[in-house]
Every structure is written in C-alpha cells, then in structure tokens.
N, C-alpha and C positions, 0 to 999 in steps of 0.2 A: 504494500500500500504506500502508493508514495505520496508527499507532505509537501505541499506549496512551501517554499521558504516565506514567503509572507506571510502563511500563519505562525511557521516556527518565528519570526523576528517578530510579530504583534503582540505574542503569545508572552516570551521575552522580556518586550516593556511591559506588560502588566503586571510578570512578575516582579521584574525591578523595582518599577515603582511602589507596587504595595510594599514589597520586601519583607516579607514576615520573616526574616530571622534577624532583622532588625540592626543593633553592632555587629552581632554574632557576626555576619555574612563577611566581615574585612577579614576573620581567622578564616576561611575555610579558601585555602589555596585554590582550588580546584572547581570553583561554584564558575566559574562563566558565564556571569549574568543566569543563573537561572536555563542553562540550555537544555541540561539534558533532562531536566526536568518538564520544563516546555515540554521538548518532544515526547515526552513520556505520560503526560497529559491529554495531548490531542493523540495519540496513537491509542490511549485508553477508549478515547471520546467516538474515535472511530471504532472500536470494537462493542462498547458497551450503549446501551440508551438506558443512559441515567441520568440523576441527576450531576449537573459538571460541579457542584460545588465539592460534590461526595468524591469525584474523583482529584480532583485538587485535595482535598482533606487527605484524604488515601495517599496520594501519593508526594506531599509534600513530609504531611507529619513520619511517614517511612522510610525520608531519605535522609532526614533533617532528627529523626527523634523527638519533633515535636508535639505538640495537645490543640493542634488545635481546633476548633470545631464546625459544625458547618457553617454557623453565621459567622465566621471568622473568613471564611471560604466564598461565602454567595456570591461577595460582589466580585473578585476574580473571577468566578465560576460563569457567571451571567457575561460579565466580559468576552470571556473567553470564547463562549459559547456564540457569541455575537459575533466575534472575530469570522468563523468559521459559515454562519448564515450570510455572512454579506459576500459571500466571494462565491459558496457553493463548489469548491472546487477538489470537495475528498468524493 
C-alpha cells in the first residue's frame, strides 16, 4: 500500500506541532519529527476503520510509553483523518 508523501509530511506537522512528549522529544535522538510514527498511523488508518484518535493513542503511547488518552488524541486524530479525506489518495 503505498502513502502519498503528503500525507506522511501533513501527518508530521501535526505531530510536531501538538508534540505530546513535550521537552521529553529534544532526548530522544532518533524521533525525526514524528516520522515513523506518522507512517505508522496512516498505514494503521488504512488497515483498520476506527476511530483515528484510538489509533494515535495506540500507537503513540506504545512507542513513547506514554498514558495518554483518547481526548488527548481527538484532535490529532480528527486532523489526521482530515488530512487523508481531502486528497482521497490511499
């Protein structure tokens, strides 16, 4: 299944911007803005129909060890998800 890179890059800044790990994210060498996680979200979004906050939740708080919960998640989730209905392109 391949992934528009404009959704992986929109997907990205929305991580960024929310940023849920907060300072945390300047320790973790490796975080890349948020990429593989990005893709690891929309590549969910295309397998599953659910709700995207549940899979933001799922798959941030399992990569990260974090708590956090769906309304923690919505509004990424609803972004996200948005991203993905305006282009139509999975």
């Amino acid at each position: 299944m391949a992934m528009p890179k404009e959704h992986i890059q929109k997907t990205i800044e929305i991580l960024t911007e929310w940023n849920p790990l907060g300072p945390k994210a300047k320790t973790i060498t490796d975080l890349d803005d948020y990429k593989t996680e990005a893709i690891d979200i929309l590549f969910q979004l295309q397998l599953r129909n659910t709700n995207p906050a549940l899979i933001v939740q799922e798959i941030l708080n399992q990569a990260f060890k974090l708590t956090l919960s769906l309304d923690d998640c919505a509004d990424a989730g609803k972004r996200i998800q948005d991203v993905i209905k305006d282009t139509k392109k999975f």
